[in-house]
N, CA, C and O atoms as a GROMACS GRO file, in nm:
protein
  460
    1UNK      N    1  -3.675   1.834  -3.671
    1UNK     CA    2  -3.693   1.963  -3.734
    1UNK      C    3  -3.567   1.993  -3.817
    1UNK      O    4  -3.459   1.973  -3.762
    2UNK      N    5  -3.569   2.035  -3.929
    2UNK     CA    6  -3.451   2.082  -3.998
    2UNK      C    7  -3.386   2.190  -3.988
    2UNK      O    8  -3.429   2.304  -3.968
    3UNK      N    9  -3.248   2.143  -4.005
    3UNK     CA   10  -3.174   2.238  -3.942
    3UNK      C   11  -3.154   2.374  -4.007
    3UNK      O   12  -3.097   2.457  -3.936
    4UNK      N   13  -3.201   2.424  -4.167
    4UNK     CA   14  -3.246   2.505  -4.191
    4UNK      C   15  -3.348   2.621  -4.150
    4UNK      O   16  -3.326   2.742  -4.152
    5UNK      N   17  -3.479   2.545  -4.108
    5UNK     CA   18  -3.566   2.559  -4.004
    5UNK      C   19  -3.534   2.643  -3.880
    5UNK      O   20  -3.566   2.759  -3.857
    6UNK      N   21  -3.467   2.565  -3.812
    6UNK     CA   22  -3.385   2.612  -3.719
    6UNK      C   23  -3.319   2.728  -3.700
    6UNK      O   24  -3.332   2.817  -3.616
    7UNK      N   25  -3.254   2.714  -3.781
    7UNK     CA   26  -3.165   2.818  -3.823
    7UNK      C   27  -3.220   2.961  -3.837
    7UNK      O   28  -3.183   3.066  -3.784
    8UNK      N   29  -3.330   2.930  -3.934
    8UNK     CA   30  -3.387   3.046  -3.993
    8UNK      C   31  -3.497   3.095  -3.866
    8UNK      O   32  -3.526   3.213  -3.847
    9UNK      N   33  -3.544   2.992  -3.795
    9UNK     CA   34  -3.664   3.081  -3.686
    9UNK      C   35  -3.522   3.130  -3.567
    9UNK      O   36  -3.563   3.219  -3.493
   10UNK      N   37  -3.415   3.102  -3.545
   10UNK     CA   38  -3.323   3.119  -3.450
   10UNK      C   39  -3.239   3.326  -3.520
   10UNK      O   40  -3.169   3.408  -3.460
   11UNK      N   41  -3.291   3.327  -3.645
   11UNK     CA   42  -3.235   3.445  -3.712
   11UNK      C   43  -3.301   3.547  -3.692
   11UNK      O   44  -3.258   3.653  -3.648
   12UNK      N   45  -3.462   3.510  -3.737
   12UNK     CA   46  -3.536   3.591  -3.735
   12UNK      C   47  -3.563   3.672  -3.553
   12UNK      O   48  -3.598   3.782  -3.513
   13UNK      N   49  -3.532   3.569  -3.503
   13UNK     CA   50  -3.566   3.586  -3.333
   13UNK      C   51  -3.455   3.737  -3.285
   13UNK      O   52  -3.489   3.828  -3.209
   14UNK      N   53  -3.321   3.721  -3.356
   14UNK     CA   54  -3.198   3.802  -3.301
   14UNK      C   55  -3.266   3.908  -3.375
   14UNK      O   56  -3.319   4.005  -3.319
   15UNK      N   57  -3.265   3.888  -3.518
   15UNK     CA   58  -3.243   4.004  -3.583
   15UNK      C   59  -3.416   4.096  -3.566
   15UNK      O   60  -3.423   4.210  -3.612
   16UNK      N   61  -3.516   4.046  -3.513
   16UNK     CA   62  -3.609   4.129  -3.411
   16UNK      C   63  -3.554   4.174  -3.330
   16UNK      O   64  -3.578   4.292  -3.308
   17UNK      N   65  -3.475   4.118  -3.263
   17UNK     CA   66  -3.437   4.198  -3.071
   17UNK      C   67  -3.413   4.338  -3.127
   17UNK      O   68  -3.477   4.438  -3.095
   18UNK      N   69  -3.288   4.329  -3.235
   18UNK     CA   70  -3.199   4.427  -3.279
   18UNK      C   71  -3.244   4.504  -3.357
   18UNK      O   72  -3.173   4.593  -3.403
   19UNK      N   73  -3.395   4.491  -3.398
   19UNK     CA   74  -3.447   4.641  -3.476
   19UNK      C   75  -3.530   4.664  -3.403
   19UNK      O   76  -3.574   4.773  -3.441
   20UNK      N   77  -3.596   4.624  -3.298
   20UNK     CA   78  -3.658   4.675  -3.200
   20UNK      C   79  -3.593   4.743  -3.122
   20UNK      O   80  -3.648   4.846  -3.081
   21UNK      N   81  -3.435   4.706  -3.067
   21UNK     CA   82  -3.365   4.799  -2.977
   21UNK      C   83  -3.318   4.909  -3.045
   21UNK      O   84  -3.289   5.008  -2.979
   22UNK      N   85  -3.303   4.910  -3.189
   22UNK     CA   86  -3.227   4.999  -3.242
   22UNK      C   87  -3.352   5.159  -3.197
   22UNK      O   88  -3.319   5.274  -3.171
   23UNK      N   89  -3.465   5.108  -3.202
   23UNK     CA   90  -3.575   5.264  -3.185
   23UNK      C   91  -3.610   5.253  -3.003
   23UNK      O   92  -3.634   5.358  -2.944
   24UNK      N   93  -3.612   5.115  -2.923
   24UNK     CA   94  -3.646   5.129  -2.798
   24UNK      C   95  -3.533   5.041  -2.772
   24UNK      O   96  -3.524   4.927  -2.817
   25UNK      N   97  -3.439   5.104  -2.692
   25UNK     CA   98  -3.343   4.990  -2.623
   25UNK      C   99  -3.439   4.937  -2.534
   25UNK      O  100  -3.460   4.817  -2.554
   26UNK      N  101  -3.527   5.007  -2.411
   26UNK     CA  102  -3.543   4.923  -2.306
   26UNK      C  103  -3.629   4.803  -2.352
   26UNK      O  104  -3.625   4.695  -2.292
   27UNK      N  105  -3.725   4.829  -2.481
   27UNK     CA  106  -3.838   4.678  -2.506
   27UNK      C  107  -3.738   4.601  -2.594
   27UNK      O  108  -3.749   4.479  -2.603
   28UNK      N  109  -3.623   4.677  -2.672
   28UNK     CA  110  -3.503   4.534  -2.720
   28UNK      C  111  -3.395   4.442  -2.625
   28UNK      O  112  -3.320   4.346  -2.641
   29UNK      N  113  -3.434   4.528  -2.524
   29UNK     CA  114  -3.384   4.452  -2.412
   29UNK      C  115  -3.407   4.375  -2.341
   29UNK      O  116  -3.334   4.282  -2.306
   30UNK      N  117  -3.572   4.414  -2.290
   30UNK     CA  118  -3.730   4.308  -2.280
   30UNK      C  119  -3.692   4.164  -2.340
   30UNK      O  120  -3.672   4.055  -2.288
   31UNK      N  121  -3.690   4.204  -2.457
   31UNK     CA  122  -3.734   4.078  -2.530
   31UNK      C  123  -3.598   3.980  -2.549
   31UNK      O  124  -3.596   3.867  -2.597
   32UNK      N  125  -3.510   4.042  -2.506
   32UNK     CA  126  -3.396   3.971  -2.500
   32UNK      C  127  -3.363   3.894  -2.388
   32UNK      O  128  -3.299   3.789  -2.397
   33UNK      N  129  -3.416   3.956  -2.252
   33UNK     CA  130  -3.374   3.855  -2.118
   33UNK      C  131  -3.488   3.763  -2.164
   33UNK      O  132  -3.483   3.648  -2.119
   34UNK      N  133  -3.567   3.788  -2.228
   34UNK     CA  134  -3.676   3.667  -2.209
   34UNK      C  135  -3.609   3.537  -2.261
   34UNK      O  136  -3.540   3.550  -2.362
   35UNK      N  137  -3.619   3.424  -2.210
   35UNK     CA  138  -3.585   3.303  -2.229
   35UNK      C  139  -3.593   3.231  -2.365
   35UNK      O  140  -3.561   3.112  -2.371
   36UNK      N  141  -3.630   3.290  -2.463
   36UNK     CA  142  -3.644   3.325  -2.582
   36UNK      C  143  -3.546   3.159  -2.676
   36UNK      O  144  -3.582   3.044  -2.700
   37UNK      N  145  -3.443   3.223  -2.696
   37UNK     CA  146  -3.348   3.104  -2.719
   37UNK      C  147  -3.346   2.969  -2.638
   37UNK      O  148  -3.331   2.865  -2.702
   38UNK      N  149  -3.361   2.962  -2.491
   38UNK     CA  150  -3.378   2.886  -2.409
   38UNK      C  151  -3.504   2.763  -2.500
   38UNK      O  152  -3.498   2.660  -2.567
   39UNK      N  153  -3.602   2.851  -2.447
   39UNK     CA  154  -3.759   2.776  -2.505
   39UNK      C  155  -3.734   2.698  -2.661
   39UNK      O  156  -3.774   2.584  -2.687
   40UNK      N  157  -3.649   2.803  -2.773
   40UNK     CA  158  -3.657   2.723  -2.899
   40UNK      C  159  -3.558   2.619  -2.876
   40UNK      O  160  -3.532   2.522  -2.946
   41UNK      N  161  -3.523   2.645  -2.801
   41UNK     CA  162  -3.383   2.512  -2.788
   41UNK      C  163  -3.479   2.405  -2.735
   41UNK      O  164  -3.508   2.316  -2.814
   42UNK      N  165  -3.522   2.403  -2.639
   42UNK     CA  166  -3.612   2.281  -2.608
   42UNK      C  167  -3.744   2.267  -2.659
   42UNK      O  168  -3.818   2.172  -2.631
   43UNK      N  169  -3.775   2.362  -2.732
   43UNK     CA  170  -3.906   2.285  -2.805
   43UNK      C  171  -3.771   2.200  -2.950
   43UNK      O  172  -3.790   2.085  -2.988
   44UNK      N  173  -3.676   2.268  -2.995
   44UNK     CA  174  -3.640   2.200  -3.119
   44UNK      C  175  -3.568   2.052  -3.057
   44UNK      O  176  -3.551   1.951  -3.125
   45UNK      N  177  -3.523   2.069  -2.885
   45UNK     CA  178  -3.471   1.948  -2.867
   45UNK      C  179  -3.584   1.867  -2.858
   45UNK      O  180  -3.564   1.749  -2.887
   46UNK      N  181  -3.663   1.888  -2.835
   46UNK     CA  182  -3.833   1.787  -2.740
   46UNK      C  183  -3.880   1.736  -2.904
   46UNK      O  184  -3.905   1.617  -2.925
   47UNK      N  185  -3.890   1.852  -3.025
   47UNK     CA  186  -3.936   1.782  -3.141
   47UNK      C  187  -3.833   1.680  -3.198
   47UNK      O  188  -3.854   1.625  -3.306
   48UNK      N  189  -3.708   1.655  -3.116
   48UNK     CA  190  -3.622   1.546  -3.203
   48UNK      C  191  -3.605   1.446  -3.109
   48UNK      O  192  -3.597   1.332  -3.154
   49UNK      N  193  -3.598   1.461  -2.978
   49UNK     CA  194  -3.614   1.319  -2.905
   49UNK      C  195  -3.690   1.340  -2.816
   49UNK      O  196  -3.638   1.429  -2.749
   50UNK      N  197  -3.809   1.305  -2.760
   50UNK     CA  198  -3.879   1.387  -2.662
   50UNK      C  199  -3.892   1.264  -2.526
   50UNK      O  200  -3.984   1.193  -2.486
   51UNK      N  201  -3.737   1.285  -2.483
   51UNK     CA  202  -3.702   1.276  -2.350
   51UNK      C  203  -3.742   1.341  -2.258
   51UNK      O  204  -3.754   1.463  -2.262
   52UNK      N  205  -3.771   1.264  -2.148
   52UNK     CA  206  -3.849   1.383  -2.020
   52UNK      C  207  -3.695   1.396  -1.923
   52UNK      O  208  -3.666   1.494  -1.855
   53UNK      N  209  -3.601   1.256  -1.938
   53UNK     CA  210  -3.518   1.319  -1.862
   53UNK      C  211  -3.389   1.394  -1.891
   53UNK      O  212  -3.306   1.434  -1.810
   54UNK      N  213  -3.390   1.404  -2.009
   54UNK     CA  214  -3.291   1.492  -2.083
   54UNK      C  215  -3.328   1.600  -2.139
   54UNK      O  216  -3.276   1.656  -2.236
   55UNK      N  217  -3.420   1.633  -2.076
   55UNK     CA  218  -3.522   1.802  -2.103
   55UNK      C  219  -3.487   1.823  -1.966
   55UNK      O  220  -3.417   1.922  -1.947
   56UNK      N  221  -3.519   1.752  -1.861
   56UNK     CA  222  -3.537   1.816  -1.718
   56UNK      C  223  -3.366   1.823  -1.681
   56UNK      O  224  -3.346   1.908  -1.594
   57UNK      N  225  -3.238   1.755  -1.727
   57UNK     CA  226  -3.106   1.777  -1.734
   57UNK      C  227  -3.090   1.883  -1.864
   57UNK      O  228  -2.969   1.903  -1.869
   58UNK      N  229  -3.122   1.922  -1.919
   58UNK     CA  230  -3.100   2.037  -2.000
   58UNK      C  231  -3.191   2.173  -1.936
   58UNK      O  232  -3.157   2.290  -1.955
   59UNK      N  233  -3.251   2.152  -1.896
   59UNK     CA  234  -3.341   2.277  -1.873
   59UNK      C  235  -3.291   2.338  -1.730
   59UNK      O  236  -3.294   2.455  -1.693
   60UNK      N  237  -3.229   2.181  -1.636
   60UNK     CA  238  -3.164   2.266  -1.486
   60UNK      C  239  -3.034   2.297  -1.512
   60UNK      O  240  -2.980   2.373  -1.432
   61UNK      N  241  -2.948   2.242  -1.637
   61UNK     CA  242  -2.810   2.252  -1.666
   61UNK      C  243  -2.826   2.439  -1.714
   61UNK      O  244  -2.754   2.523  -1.660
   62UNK      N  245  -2.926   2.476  -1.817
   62UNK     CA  246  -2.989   2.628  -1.834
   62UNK      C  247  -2.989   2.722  -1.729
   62UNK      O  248  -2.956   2.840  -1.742
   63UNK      N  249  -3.026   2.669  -1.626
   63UNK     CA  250  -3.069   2.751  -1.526
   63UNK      C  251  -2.918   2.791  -1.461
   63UNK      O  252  -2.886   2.910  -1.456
   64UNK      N  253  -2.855   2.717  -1.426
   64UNK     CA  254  -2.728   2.672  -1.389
   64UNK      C  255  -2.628   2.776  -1.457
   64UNK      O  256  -2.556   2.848  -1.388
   65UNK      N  257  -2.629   2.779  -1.587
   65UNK     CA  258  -2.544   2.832  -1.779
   65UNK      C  259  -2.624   2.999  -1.705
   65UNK      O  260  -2.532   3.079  -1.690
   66UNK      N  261  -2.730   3.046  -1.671
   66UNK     CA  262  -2.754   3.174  -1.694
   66UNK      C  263  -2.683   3.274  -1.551
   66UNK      O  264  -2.638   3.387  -1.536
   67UNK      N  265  -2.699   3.194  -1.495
   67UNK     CA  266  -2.646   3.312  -1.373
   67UNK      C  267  -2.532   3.346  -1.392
   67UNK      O  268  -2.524   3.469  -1.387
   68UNK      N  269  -2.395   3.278  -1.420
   68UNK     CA  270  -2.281   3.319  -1.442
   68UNK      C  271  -2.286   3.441  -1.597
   68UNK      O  272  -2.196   3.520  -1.624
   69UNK      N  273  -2.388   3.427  -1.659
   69UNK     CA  274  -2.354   3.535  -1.760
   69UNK      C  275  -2.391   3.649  -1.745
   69UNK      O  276  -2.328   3.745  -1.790
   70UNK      N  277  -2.527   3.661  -1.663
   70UNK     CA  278  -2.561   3.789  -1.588
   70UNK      C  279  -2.502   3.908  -1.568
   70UNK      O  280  -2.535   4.020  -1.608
   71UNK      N  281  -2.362   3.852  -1.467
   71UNK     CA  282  -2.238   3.957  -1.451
   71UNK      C  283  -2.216   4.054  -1.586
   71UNK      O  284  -2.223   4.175  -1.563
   72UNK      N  285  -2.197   4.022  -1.693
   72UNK     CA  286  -2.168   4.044  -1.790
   72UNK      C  287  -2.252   4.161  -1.822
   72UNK      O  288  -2.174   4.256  -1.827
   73UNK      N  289  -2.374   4.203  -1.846
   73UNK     CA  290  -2.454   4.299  -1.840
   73UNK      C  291  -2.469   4.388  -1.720
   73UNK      O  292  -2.565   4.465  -1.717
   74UNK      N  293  -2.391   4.384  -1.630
   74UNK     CA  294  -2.356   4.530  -1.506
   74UNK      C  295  -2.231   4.543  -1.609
   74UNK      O  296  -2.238   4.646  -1.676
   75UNK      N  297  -2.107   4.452  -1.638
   75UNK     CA  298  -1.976   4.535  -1.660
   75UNK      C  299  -1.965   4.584  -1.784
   75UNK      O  300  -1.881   4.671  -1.808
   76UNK      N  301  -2.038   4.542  -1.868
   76UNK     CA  302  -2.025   4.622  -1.964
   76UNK      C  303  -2.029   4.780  -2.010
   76UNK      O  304  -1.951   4.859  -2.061
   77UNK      N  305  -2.207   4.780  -1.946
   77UNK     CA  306  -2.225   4.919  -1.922
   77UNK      C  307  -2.132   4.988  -1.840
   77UNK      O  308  -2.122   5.106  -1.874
   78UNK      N  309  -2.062   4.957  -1.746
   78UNK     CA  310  -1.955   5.030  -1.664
   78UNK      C  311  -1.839   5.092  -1.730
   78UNK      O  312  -1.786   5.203  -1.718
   79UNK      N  313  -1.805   4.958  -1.829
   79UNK     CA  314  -1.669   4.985  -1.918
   79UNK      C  315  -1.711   5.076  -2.024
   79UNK      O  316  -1.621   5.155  -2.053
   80UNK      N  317  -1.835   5.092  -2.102
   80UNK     CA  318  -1.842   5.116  -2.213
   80UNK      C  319  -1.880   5.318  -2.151
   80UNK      O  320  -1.873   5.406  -2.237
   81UNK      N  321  -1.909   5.349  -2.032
   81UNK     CA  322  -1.975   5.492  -1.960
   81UNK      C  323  -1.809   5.525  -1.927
   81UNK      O  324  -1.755   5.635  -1.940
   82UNK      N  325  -1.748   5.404  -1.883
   82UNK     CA  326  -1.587   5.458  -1.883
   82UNK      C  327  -1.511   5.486  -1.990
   82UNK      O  328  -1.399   5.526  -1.959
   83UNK      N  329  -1.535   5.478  -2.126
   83UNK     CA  330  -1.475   5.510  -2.217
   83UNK      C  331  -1.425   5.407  -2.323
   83UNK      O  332  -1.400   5.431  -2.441
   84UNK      N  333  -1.412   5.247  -2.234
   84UNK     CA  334  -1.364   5.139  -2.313
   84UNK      C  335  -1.444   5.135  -2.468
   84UNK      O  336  -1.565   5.156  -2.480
   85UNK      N  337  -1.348   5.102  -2.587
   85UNK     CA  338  -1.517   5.045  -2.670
   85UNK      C  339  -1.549   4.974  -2.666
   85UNK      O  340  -1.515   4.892  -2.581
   86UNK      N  341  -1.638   4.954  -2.751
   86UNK     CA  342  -1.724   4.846  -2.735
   86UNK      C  343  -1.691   4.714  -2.731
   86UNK      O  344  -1.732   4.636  -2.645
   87UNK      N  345  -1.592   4.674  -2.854
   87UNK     CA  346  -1.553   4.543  -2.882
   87UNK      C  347  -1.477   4.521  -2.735
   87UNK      O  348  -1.527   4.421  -2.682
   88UNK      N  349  -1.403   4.563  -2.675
   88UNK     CA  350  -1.292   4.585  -2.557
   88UNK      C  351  -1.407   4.524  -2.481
   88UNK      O  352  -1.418   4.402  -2.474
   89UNK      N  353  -1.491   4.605  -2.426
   89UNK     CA  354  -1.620   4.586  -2.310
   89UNK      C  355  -1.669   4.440  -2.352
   89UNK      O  356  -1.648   4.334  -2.294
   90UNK      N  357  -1.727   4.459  -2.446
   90UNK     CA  358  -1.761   4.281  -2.482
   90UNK      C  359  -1.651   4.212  -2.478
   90UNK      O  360  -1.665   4.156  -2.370
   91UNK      N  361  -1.528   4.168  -2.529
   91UNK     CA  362  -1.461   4.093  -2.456
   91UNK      C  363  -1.436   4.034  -2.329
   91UNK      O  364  -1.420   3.914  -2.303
   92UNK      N  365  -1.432   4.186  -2.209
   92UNK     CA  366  -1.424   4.171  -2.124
   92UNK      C  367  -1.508   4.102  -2.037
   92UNK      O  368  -1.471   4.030  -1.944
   93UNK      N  369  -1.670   4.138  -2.085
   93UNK     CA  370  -1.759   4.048  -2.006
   93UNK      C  371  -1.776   3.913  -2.110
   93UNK      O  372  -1.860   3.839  -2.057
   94UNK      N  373  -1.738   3.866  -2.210
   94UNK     CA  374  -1.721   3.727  -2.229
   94UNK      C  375  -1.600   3.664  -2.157
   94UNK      O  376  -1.640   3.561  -2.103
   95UNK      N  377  -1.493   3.680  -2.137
   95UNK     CA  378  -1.388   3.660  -2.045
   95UNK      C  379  -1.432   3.647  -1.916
   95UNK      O  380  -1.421   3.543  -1.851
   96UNK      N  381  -1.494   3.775  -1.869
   96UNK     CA  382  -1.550   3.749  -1.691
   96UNK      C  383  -1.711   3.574  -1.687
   96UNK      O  384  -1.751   3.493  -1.604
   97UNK      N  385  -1.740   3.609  -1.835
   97UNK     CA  386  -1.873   3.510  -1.820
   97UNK      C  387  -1.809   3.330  -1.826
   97UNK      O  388  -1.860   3.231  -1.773
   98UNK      N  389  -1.688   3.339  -1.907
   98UNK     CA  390  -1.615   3.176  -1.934
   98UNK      C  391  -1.564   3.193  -1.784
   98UNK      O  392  -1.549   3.079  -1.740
   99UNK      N  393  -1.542   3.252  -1.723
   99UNK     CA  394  -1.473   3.262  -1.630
   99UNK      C  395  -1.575   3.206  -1.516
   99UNK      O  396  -1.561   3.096  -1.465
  100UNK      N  397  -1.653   3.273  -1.492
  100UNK     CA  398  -1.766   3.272  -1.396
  100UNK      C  399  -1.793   3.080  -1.458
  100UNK      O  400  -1.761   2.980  -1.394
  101UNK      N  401  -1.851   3.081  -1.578
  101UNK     CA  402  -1.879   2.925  -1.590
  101UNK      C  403  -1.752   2.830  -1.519
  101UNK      O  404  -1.765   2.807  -1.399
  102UNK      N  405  -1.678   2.796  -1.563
  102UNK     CA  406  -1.566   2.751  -1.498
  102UNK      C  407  -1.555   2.729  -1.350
  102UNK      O  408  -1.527   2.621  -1.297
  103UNK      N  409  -1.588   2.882  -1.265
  103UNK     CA  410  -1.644   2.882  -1.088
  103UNK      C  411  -1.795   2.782  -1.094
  103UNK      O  412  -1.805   2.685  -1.020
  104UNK      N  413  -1.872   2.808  -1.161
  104UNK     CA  414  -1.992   2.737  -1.145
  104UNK      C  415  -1.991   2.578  -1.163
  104UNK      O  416  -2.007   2.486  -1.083
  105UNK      N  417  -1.970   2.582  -1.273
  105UNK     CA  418  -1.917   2.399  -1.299
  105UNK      C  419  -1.863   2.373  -1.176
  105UNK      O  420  -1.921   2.289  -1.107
  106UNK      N  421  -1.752   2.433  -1.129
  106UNK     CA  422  -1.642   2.377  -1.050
  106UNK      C  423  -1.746   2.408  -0.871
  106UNK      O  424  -1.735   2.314  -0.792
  107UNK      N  425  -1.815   2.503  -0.834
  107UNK     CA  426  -1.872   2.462  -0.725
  107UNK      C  427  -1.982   2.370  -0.725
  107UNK      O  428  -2.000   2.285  -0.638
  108UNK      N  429  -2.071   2.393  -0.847
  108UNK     CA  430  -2.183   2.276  -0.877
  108UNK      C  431  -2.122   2.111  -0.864
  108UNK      O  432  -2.189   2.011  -0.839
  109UNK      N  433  -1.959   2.120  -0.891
  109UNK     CA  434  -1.919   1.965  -0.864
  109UNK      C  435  -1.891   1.935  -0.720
  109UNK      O  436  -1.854   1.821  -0.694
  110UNK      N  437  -1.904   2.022  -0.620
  110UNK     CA  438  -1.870   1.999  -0.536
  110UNK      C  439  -1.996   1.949  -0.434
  110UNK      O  440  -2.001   1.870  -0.339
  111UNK      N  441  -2.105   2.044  -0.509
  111UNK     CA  442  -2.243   2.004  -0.411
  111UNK      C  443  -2.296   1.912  -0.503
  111UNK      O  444  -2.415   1.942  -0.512
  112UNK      N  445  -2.274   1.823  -0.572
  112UNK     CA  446  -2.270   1.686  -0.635
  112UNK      C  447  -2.386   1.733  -0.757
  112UNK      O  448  -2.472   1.651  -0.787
  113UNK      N  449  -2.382   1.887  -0.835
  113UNK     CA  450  -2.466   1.866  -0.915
  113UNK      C  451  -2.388   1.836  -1.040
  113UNK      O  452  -2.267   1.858  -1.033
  114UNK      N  453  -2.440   1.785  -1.162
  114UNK     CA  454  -2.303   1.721  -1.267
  114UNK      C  455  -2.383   1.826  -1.367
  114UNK      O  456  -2.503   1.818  -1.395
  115UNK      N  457  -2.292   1.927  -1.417
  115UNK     CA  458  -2.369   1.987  -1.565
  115UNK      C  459  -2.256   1.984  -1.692
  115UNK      O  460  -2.289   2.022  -1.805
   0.00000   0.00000   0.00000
């Protein structure tokens, strides 16, 4: 698939979330936990090599990549009701989320999963 292609269905996808949240946060929010990016990533990886076992190592390595970012959506709202702005608050939960990856990698190596 071309990476134009790509590109352009990966644009259109954000820049929906964000005029939908701009009139309903809670359905731009909907449509945002949805796995959304996840899915085009592996249908665009499956249309360029369509590996079954490097879909099923990308798709549990995913599963793996989302829980540590989670955190990130409680602290924000905390920081941003406390007064922080915005850019500050988003930092902070990208910092707590590299952070959290880093714990995850590092216990996932211990119970022998490799991501």
């Amino acid at each position: 698939m071309p990476f134009l292609l790509k590109t352009v269905l990966s644009a259109v996808l954000v820049a929906s979330i964000a005029t939908v949240a701009r009139r309903l946060p809670a359905l731009g929010a909907l449509i945002a936990s949805l796995p959304l990016v996840s899915v085009l990533g592996m249908i665009f990886l499956w249309a360029e090599k369509s590996d079954r076992e490097l879909m099923a190592t990308h798709s549990e390595a995913t599963f793996w990549y989302v829980m540590p970012s989670l955190p990130m959506f409680l602290l924000m709202p905390v920081l941003l009701r406390r007064g922080w702005p915005f850019w500050s608050s988003l930092a902070a939960g990208c910092v707590l989320t590299v952070l959290l990856y880093f714990a995850v990698v590092w216990c996932a190596r211990r119970y022998g999963i490799t991501l």
